[in-house]
NUKETI-520182 format. One record per residue (C-alpha): y, x negated, z. Coordinates in steps of 0.1 Angstrom, whole numbers, padded with zeros to 4 digits, always signed. Layout:
YXZ...
//
This chain:
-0553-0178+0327-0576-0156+0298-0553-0138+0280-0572-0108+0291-0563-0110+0322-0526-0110+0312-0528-0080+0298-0546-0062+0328-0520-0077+0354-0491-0059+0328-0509-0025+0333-0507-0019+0296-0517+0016+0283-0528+0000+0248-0528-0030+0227-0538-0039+0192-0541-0077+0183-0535-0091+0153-0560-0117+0138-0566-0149+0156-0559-0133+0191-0591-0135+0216-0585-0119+0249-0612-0147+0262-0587-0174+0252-0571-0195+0281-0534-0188+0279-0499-0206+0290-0474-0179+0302-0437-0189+0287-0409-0173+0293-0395-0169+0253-0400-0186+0219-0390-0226+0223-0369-0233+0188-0394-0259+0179-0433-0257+0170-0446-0254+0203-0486-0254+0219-0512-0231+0203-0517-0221+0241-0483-0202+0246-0478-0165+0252-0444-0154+0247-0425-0123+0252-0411-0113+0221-0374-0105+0219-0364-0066+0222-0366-0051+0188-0392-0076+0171-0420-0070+0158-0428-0108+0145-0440-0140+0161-0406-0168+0161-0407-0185+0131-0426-0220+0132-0440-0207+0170-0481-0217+0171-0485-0200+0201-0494-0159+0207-0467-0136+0208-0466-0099+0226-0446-0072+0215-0435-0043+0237-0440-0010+0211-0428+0016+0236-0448+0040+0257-0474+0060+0240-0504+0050+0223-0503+0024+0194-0512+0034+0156-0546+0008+0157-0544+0013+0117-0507-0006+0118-0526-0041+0119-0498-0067+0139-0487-0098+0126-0517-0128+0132-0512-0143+0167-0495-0110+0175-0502-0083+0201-0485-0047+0201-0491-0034+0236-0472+0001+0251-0460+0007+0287-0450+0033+0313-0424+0007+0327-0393-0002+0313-0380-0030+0290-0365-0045+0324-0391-0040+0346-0422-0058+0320-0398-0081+0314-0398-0090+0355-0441-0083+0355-0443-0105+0327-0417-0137+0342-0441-0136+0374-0471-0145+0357-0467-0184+0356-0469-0181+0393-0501-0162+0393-0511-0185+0370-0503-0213+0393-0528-0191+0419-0552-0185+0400-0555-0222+0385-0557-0235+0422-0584-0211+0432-0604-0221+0398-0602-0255+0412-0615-0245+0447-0645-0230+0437-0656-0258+0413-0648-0281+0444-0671-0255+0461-0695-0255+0436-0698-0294+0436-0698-0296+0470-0728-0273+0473-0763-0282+0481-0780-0247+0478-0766-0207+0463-0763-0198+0499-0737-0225+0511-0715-0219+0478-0713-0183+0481-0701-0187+0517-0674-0210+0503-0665-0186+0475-0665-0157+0498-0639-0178+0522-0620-0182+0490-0618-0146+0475-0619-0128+0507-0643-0107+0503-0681-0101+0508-0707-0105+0479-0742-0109+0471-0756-0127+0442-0789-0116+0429-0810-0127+0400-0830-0110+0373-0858-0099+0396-0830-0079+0421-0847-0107+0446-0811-0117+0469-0802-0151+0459-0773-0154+0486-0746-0128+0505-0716-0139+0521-0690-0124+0542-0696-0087+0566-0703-0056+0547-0693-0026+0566-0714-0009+0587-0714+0024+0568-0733+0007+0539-0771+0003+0559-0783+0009+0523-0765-0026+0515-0771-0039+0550-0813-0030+0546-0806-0047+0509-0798-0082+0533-0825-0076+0551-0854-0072+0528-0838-0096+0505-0842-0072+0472-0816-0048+0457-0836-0016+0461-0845+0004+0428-0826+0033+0438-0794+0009+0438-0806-0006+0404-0815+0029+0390-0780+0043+0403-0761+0016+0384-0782+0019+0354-0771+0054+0353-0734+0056+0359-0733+0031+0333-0721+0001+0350-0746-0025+0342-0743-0013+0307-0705-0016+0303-0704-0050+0321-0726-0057+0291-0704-0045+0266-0675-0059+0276-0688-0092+0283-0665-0100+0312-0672-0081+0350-0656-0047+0356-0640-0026+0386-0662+0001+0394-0659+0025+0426-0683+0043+0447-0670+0079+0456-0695+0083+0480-0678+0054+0505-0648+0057+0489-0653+0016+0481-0641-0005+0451-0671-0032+0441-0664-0061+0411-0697-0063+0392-0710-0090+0370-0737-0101+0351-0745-0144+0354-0758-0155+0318-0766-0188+0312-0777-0195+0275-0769-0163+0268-0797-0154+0293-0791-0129+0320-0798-0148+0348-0784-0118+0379-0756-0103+0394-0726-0116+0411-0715-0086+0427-0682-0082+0451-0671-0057+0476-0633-0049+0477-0634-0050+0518-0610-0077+0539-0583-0078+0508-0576-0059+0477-0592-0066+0446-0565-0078+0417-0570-0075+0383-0567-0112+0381-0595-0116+0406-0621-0107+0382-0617-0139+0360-0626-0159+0396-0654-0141+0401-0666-0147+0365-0657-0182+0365-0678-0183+0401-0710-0160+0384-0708-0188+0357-0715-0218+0383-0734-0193+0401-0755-0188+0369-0756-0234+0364-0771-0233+0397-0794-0210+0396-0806-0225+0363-0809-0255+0381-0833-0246+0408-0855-0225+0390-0848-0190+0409-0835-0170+0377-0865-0147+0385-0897-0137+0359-0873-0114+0334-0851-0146+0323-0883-0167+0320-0882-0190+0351-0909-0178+0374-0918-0144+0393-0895-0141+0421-0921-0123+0438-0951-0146+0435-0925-0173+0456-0917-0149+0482-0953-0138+0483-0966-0176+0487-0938-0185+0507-0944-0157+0535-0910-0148+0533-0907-0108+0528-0894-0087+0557-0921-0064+0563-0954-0053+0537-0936-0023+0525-0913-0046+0509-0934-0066+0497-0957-0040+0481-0925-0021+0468-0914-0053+0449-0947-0062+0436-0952-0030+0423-0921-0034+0405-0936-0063+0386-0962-0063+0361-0988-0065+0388-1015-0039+0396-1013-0029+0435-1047-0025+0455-1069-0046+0431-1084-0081+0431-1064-0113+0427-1071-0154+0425-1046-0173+0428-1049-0205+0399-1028-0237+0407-1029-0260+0374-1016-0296+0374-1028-0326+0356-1027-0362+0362-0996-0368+0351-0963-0357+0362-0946-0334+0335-0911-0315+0336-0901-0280+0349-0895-0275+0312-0927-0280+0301-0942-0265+0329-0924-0233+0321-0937-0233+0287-0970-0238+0296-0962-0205+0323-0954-0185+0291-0989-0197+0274-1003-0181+0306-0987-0152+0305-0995-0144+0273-1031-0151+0280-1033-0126+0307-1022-0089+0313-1015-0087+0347-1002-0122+0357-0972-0136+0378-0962-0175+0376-0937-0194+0398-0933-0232+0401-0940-0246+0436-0944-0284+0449-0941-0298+0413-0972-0273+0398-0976-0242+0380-0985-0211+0406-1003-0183+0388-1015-0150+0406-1038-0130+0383-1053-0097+0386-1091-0093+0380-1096-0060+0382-1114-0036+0413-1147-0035+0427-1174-0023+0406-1203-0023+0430-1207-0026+0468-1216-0059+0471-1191-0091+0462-1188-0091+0426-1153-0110+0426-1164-0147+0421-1182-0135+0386-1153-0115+0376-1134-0145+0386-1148-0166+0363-1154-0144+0334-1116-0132+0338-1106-0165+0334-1131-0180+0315-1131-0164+0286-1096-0165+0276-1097-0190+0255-1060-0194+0250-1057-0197+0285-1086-0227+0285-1075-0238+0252-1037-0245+0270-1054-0263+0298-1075-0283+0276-1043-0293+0251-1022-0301+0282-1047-0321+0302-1044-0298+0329-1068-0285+0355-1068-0249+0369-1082-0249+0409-1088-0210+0417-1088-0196+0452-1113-0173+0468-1107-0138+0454-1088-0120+0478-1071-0076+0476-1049-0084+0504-1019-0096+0492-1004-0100+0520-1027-0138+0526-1012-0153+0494-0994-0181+0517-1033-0187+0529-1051-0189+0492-1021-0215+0484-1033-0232+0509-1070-0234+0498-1059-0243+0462-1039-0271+0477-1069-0283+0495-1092-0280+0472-1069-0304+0449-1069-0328+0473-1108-0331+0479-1109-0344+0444-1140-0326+0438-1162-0346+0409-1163-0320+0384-1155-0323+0343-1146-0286+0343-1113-0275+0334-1112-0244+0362-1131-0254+0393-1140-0225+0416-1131-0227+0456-1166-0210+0464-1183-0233+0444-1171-0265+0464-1159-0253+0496-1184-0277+0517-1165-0306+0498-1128-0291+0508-1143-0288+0542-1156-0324+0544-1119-0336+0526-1104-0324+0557-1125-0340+0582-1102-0368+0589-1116-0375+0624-1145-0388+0636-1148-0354+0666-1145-0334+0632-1174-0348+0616-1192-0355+0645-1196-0322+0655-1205-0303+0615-1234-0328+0605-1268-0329+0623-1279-0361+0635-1311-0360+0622-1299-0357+0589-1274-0388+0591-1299-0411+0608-1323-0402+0577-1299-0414+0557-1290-0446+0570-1331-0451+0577-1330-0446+0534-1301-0473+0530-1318-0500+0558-1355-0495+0543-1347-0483+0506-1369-0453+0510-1362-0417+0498-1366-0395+0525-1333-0377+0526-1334-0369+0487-1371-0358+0496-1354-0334+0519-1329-0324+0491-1350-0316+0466-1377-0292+0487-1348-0273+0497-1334-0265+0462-1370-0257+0451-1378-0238+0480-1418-0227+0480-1423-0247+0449-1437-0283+0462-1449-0285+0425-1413-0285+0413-1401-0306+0444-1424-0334+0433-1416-0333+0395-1380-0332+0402-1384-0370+0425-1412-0379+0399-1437-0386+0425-1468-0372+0428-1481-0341+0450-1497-0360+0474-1465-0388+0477-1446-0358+0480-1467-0340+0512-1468-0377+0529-1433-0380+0527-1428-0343+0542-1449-0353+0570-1431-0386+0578-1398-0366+0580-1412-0344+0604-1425-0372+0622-1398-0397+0621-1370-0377+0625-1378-0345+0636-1370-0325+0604-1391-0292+0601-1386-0290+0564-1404-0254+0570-1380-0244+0590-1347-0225+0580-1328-0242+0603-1336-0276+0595-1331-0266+0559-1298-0255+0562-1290-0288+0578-1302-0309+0550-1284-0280+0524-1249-0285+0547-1256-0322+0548-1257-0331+0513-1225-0308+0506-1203-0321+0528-1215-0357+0514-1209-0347+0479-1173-0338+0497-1169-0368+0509-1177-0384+0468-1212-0394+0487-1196-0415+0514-1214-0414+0547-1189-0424+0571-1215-0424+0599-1219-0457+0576-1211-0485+0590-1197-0508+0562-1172-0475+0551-1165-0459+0582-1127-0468+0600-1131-0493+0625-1120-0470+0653-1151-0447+0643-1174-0478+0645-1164-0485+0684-1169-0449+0687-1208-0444+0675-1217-0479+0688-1218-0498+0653-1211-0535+0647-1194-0547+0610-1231-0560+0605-1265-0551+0613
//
């Protein structure tokens, strides 16, 4: 038991401790002064009428002074407290004999909530265990106000508290109210969670603050509901905020303000908020601009690398960019950067996109130093398809797009993402034109060029000049082998449809890292009995 909490459970009017006395320290209630040296841990009751620790005694001693307030300038005795008291000699002599056996309690309860606390797979389960344990309801929130866990029923008169468990953020009314009365502030000054009531409900609450490294990491907040709230109670539910706080440490959920990822950006991505006023509430709340233009940038490298260092490379990020929000999700960094509004009618996003991001060279510089690679999502001013651009970042890692660039653009490979996801032969089958493919394997069987004929008059279109310099043929080779495409396979090269089935064709085969699997020495042997192909031809 903390010798602080001895003190409260004596209902003391004052005390004034002598040097070496912490009110933190873990103490051993004993009933008087044993004759010989004893434990540095024992708190004795000093005899009536002295004022000095027994002779050769190691432990801490308390002295009863009487009933009014203590002269703090009449310093005690080292290991020594002077406290006063309404009660009487006999009666603080009977609170203070009855504190082994609260000490028993409380020890016991200590051990259920670490048992808890091992026990405990996620925040959620071990609150509901430390709520059986205490009695009451609570909530545990982190730095973001973003509701961790609750346990236990809150009355039905609080649907302020009740909406809170709902939404899954403390509001910032509640926040700004607490803020005001003082409450956060003296939990912080005294180091140790306070009593606090709410006149409005006439309701008691035990309030917290979880640090973990010296890091405020949330709230562990208790409602005096199902049975009264001791004075003794408060050291449980800072012992339970401090595993609280090793958890929470642990999974990465401390929220953006203690430096472990927007709590936000992982509701946002995770689809997770109750409703969009929520969700615009909270994001307005973070450094994020509402009702402009966002990417969303997912940066990993080749290499698997620690939370750790991912969360200093977040804080690279952040510094890089104004209006940014970072969480950790599947293993990579997750950032959601602002890029500003519209500044024209048309669809300027994808070149604010990429001079955004760009030219901030710390931002490339960290990339480039951590062998990372940022993949950037369309550019999108409804937040509330987040969960969606994940997705297209996700995809577009997986297409392995060949690219040397340290930021590749969704828009500027989205035919290869599209052919990476063609994993059936129906899918492909029904994107790519048939003409196209059977120019293509005419090119392989006969080692013509045909197909990169096609190509090449479509990126210079109404240039046949440029076409031909570009396949380093001449004019005339180039107009023969227009002709025998429109003859052989019934390609129009004048025609904008056919062009935009060469243009489609050769992105999706870049997609596919220039793989035809209409080919049939690559393509799956259940494809092969599909399209009629033998192993050899």
């Amino acid at each position: 038991m903390k010798l602080r909490t001895v003190l409260r459970e004596l209902g003391i009017n004052d005390y004034v401790t002598g040097s070496d006395v912490h009110l933190d320290r873990d103490v051993i209630v004993f009933p008087a002064a044993p004759d010989e040296e004893s434990i540095s841990e024992l708190l004795v009751l000093a005899p009536e009428g002295a004022s000095e620790p027994a002779s050769g005694f190691a432990g801490t001693t308390l002295v009863l002074c009487g009933r009014g307030p203590l002269d703090h300038n009449d310093r005690p005795a080292p290991r020594t407290i002077y406290v006063s008291s309404d009660d009487s000699r006999a009666s603080f002599e009977q609170a203070f004999n009855a504190l082994p056996k609260l000490h028993v309690h409380l020890d016991l309860q200590r051990k259920r909530i670490f048992q808890a606390f091992q026990s405990s797979y996620d925040i959620q389960r071990f609150a509901d265990h430390v709520c059986e344990i205490l009695g009451n309801p609570l909530m545990i929130v982190n730095s973001d106000r973003r509701l961790l866990a609750s346990a236990g029923d809150f009355p039905e008169n609080r649907a302020d508290v009740l909406e809170e468990i709902t939404q899954g953020y403390i509001s910032e009314e509640v926040s700004a109210e607490m803020e005001v009365a003082g409450i956060l502030e003296d939990v912080r000054h005294a180091g140790h969670s306070i009593i606090s009531e709410n006149k409005r409900f006439g309701q008691r609450w035990v309030t917290s603050i979880i640090t973990f490294h010296h890091m405020e990491m949330g709230r562990f907040d208790m409602l005096e509901q199902s049975s009264p709230i001791r004075e003794s109670d408060l050291e449980l539910v800072d012992f339970a905020g401090s595993l609280a706080g090793v958890m929470i440490d642990k999974l990465g959920i401390a929220g953006e303000r203690a430096g472990s990822g927007s709590s936000v950006l992982d509701d946002l991505l995770g689809a997770t908020f109750a409703n969009e006023k929520t969700m615009r509430a909270q994001l307005a709340l973070s450094s994020m601009p509402i009702d402009e233009t966002y990417v969303l940038v997912m940066l990993t490298g080749d290499r698997e690398v620690s939370r750790a260092h991912l969360q200093r490379i977040a804080a690279r990020v952040s510094a890089a960019f104004r209006n940014c929000l970072w969480t950790i999700k599947d293993g990579r960094l997750v950032a959601l950067v602002a890029i500003g509004g519209r500044t024209c009618v048309g669809w300027d996003a994808y070149e604010r996109a990429e001079r955004v991001l760009g030219q901030r060279k710390e931002f490339v510089s960290t990339l480039a130093r951590n062998g990372f690679r940022g993949y950037v999502s369309e550019p999108f001013e409804q937040i509330g398809v987040t969960p969606d651009r994940y997705q297209q970042v996700s995809d577009l890692y997986s297409a392995h797009v060949s690219s040397d660039a340290l930021l590749v653009y969704f828009w500027q490979h989205r035919y290869s993402v599209l052919a990476s996801m063609a994993n059936t032969f129906g899918q492909l089958d029904m994107m790519l034109d048939k003409r196209v493919i059977a120019m293509s394997l005419y090119d392989r069987d006969h080692g013509t060029a045909y197909l990169d004929t096609a190509i090449r008059t479509v990126e210079h279109p109404g240039s046949p000049a440029e076409a031909a310099k570009a396949l380093n043929v001449h004019r005339n080779t180039y107009f023969y082998r227009v002709n025998k495409i429109a003859e052989l396979f019934f390609v129009d090269l004048k025609s904008g449809e056919d062009r935009l089935a060469v243009a489609f064709f050769t992105k999706f085969l870049e997609g596919m890292d220039n793989r035809l699997m209409f080919d049939a020495d690559q393509m799956p042997s259940t494809w092969k009995r599909a399209v009629g192909y033998s192993s050899k031809r």
